[in-house]
Every structure is written in C-alpha cells, then in structure tokens.
C-alpha positions as CSV (number, residue, x, y, z in Angstrom):
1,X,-27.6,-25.6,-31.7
2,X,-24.9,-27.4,-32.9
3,X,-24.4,-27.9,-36.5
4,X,-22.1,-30.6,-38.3
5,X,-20.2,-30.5,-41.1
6,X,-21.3,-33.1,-44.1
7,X,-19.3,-35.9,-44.2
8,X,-17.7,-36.8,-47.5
9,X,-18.6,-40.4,-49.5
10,X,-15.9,-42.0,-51.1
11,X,-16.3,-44.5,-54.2
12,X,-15.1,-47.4,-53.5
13,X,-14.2,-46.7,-49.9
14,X,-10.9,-46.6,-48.5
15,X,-9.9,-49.7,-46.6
16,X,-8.6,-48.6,-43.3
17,X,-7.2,-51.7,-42.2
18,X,-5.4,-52.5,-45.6
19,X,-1.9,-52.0,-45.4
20,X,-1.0,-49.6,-48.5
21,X,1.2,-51.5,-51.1
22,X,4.8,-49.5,-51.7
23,X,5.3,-48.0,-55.2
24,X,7.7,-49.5,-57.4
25,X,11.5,-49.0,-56.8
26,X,14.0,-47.8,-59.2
27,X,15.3,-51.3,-60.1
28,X,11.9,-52.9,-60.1
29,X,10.9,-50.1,-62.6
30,X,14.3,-51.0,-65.1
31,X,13.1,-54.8,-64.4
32,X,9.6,-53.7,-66.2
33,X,11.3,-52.0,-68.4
34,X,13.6,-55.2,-69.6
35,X,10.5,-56.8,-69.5
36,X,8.3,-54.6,-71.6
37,X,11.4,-54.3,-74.0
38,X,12.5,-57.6,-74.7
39,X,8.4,-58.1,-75.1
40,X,8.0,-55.7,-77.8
41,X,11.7,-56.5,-80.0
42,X,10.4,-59.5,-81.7
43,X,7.5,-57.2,-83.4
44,X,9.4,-54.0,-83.7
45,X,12.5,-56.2,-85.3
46,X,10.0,-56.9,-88.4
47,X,9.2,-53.6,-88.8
48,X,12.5,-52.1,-88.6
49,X,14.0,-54.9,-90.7
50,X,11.1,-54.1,-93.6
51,X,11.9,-50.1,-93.4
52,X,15.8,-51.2,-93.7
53,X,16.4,-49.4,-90.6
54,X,18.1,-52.5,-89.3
55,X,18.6,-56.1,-90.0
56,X,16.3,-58.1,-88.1
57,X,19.6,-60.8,-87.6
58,X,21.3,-57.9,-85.5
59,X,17.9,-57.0,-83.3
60,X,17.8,-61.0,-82.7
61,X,21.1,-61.0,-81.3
62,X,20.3,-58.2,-79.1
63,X,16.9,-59.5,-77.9
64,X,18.7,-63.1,-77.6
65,X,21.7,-61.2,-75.4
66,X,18.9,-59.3,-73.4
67,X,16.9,-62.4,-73.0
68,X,19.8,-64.1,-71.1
69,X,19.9,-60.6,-68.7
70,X,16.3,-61.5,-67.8
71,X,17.1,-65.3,-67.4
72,X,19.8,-64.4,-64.7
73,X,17.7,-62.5,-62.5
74,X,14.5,-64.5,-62.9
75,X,17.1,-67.4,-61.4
76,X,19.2,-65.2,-59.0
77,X,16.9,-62.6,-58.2
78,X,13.4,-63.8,-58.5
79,X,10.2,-61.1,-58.6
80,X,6.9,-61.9,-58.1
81,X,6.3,-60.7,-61.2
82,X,7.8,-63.2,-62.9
83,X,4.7,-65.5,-62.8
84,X,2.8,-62.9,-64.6
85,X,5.6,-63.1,-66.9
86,X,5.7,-66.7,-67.5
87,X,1.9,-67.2,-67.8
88,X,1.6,-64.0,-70.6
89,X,4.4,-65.8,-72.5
90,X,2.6,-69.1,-72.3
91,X,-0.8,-67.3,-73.0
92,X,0.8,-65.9,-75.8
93,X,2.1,-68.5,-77.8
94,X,-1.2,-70.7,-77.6
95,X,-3.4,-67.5,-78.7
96,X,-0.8,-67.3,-82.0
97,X,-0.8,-71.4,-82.7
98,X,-4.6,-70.5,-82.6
99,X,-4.3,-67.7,-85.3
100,X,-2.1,-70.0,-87.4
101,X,-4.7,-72.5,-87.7
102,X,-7.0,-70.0,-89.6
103,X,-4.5,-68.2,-91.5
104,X,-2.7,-71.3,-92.4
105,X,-6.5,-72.5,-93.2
106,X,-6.6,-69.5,-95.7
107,X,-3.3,-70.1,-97.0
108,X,-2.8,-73.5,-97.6
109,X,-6.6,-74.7,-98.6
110,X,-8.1,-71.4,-99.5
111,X,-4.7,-70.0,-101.4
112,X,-5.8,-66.3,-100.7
113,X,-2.6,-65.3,-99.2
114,X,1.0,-66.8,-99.2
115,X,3.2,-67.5,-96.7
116,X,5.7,-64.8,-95.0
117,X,6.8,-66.9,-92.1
118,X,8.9,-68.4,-93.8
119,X,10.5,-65.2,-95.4
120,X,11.0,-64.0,-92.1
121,X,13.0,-66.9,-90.3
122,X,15.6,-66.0,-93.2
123,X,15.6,-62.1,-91.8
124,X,16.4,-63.7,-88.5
125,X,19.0,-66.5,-89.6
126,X,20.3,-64.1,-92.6
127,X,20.5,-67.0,-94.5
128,X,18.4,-67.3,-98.1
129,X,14.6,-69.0,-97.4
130,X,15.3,-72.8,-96.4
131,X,13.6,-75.8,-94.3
132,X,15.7,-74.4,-91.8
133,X,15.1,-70.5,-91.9
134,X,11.2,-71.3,-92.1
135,X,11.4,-73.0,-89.2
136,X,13.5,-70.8,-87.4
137,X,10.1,-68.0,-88.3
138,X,7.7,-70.3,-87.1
139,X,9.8,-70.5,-83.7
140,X,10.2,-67.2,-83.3
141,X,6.7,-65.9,-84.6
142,X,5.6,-68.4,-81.7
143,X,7.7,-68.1,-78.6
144,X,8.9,-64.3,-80.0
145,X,5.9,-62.5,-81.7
146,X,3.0,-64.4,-79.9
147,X,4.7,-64.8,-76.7
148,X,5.9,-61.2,-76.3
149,X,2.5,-60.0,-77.0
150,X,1.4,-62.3,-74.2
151,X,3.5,-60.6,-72.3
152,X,3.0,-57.7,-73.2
153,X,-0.6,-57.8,-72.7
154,X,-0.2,-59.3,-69.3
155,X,1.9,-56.8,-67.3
156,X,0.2,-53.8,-68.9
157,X,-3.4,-55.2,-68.1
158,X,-2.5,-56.1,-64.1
159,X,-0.1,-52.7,-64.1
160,X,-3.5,-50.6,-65.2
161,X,-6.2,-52.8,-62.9
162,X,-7.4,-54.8,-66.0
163,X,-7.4,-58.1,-64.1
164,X,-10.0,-56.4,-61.8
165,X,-12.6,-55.5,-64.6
166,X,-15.5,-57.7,-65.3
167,X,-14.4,-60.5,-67.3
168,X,-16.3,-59.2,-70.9
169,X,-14.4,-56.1,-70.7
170,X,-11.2,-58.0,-69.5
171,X,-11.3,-60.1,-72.8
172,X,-12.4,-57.1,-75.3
173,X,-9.5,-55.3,-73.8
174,X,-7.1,-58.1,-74.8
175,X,-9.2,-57.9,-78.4
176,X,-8.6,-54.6,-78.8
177,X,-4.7,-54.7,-77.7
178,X,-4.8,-57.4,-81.1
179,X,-5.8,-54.9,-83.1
180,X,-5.0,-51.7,-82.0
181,X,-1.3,-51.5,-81.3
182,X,-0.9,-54.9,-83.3
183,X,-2.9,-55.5,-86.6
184,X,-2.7,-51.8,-87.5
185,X,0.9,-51.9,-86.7
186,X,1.5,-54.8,-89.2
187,X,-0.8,-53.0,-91.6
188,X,1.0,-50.0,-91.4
189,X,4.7,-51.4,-91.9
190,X,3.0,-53.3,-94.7
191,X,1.1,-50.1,-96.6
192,X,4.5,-48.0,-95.6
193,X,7.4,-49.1,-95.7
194,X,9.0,-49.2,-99.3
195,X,9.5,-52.9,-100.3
196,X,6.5,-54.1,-97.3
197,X,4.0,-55.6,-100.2
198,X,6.7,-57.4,-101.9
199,X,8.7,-58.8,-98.7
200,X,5.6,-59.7,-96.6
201,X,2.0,-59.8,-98.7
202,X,0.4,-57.8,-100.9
203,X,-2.7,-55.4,-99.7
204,X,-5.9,-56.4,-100.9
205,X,-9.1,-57.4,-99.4
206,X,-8.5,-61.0,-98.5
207,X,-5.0,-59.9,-96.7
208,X,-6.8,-57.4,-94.7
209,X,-9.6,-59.5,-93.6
210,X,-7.4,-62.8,-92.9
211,X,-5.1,-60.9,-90.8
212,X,-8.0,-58.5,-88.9
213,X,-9.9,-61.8,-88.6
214,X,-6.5,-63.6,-87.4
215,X,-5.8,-61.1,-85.1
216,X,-9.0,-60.8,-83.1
217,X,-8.6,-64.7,-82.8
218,X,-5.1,-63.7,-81.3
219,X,-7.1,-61.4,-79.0
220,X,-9.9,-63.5,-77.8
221,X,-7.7,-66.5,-76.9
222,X,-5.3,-64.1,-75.2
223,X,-8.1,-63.0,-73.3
224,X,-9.8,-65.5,-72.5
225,X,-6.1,-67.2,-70.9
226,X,-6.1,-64.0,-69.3
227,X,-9.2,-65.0,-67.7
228,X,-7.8,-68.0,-66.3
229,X,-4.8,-66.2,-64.4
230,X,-5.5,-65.2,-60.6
231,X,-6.8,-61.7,-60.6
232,X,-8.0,-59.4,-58.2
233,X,-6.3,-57.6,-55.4
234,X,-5.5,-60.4,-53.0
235,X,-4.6,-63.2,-55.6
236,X,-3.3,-61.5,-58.7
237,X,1.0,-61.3,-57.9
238,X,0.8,-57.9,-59.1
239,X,2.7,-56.4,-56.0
240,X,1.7,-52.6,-56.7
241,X,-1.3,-50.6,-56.3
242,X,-3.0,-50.1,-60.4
243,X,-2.6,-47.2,-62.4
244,X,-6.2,-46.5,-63.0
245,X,-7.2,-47.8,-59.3
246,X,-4.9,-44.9,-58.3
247,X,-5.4,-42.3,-60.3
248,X,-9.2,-42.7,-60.0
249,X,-8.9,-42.9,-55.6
250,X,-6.5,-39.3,-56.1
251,X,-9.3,-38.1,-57.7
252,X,-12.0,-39.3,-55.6
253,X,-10.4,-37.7,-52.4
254,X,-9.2,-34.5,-54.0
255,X,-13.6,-34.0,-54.3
C-alpha cells in the first residue's frame, strides 16, 4: 500500500515560468526616497512654517535645490519609475484645480471661508501678501501641494499592489489617502499649532465641511487618474514585486 503525502494549495499559485523580479537596490531605494521626500516637502513646509519650526521660504529653497537633484538623474540616469512619477504629478495637479473649483465656489460666491492661498505664496516668497505672492501660492499649491500628493499617492499605491486591486477599492484607496494622511493633517496643524486659526482659517463648521468635502474631491479625481494609468503586473512600470503581493505569497507558503 503505498500512501502519499497531501499536496499543498497555494493562493494565487506560484508562476513557475515567471522570472522573479530583483528587489530594489540601495540607490534605487535613496531614488524612492528623493522621490517620496521632495513629494511630501510642499505639505510638511506649511505645517512647519505655521508651528514656527521653520520658514516655509527656507524649506522652498531646499525642495527647489532637491528638485534640481531629481531633474539630473531623471535626464542622465533615467528609471522606469519615473513615468509613474510624471503621471502622479500630472494626476495631481488636475485632482487639486478640481478641489479649487468648489472651494473657490464656497469662497468667492458662497463667502463661507476666505482665502489662505494667497497668504501662503507670501510664506514661500517672504514677501508681504501681493498679486505676485498669491500667485506664487496658487503655483505652488498646484504643481507643489497637489502634484506631490499625486505623487505621492502613485508610487506608494503601485509599491503596495494598489494598481492591481479592483478598480472601486483602487479609487476609495486614493479617497482615503485625501483624507487620512491629508485633510486631518491640515486639520490638525490648523486646531494645533498656536497662530493656525489666524494664519490659515478659522475652525468652524463650514471650514470643516468645505475642506473634508474638498478633499474627497481631491481623492476621487486622484483616483479615478489613477485608474487611467497602466496597472497590473505586466503593464504597470513598477519594476519590483508589491509589498502586500509579497508579504501575503511569504505567508501563503510558510502554511
């Protein structure tokens, strides 16, 4: 009698024939990290500016200095990451030109909130509020604030296998990256830091509902361009194997 041993059922199956993708390098990692960096400064600039930790004219000339880093390897040494790149930044920046048409709806027409952007093209400039510093906020709220979220958003989502979820869950992940590190993040520098009411807005209902309602506007758009990028394992760019796609086959063959 010969007996034999039960065979073990992995979910999803291991392609065989696939040739495993290499991990990261060291220099690719400190490339992600520029990246991830230079995405996040415009936001964290406005906070640290509002808790007087640092002028947000200093963390401009930084980001500006480090931008030129990432400019000179995107044109001498190219990744293919840098498409993901590009289109989060572009994604970005339309999701934000989005949000501004509703806030600046509630601004302008409504007059239920005023307008900071203005305020904080003056942080960046150091200049006193002109035509020129607001326009210098709208810039950078645009290609800085809205496309670094873009960004942002982008290489986390194909880093942790986002771009491989069904596309409802894809565009409520993007939703809930609006509002959970972004809107409570403003919310917070705004209810915390010392002078944040009188530098940015004042807390009250219609301020909390404009921006929440803004900001899952943000996320929906940024989503739904997120949608529009290739995805999946053969057509995504993404040259590594995804965090959760990993972690989840280690577990699945340790059973």
């Amino acid at each position: 009698m010969t007996i034999t041993a039960p065979t073990r059922t992995y979910w999803p199956a291991p392609d065989e024939t696939a040739r495993p993708r290499p991990l990261p390098g060291k220099w690719e990692i400190a490339r992600l990290a520029l990246v991830l960096l230079l995405a996040a400064m415009p936001i964290l600039g406005i906070s640290v500016d509002v808790f007087d930790l640092v002028n947000q004219n200093v963390t401009s000339i930084v980001l500006i200095a480090l931008c030129a880093v990432l400019a000179t390897l995107i044109t001498f040494a190219p990744h293919r990451i840098d498409m993901i790149v590009g289109r989060g930044l572009i994604a970005g920046m339309v999701a934000c030109i989005v949000y501004d048409g509703a806030r600046l709806f509630a601004v302008h027409v409504l007059g239920l909130m005023g307008d900071f952007i203005p305020a904080m093209g003056s942080w960046v400039t150091g200049e006193p509020d002109t035509a020129g510093s607001a326009a210098v906020g709208y810039v950078w709220r645009y290609i800085g604030d809205g496309g670094g979220l873009g960004v942002a958003f982008f290489v986390v989502a194909f880093a942790l296998g986002i771009d491989r979820w069904k596309n409802v869950h894809a565009v409520s992940a993007a939703v809930v990256f609006a509002v959970f590190p972004t809107w409570t993040g403003l919310m917070a520098t705004v209810a915390l830091a010392p002078h944040g009411e009188e530098v940015m807005f004042p807390l009250n209902v219609a301020t909390v509902t404009i921006t929440l309602i803004g900001h899952l506007i943000f996320g929906l758009i940024l989503g739904l361009a997120f949608l529009k990028a290739p995805r999946g394992r053969d057509r995504s760019g993404w040259p590594w194997p995804p965090v959760l796609e990993s972690a989840y086959q280690r577990f699945a063959y340790r059973r």
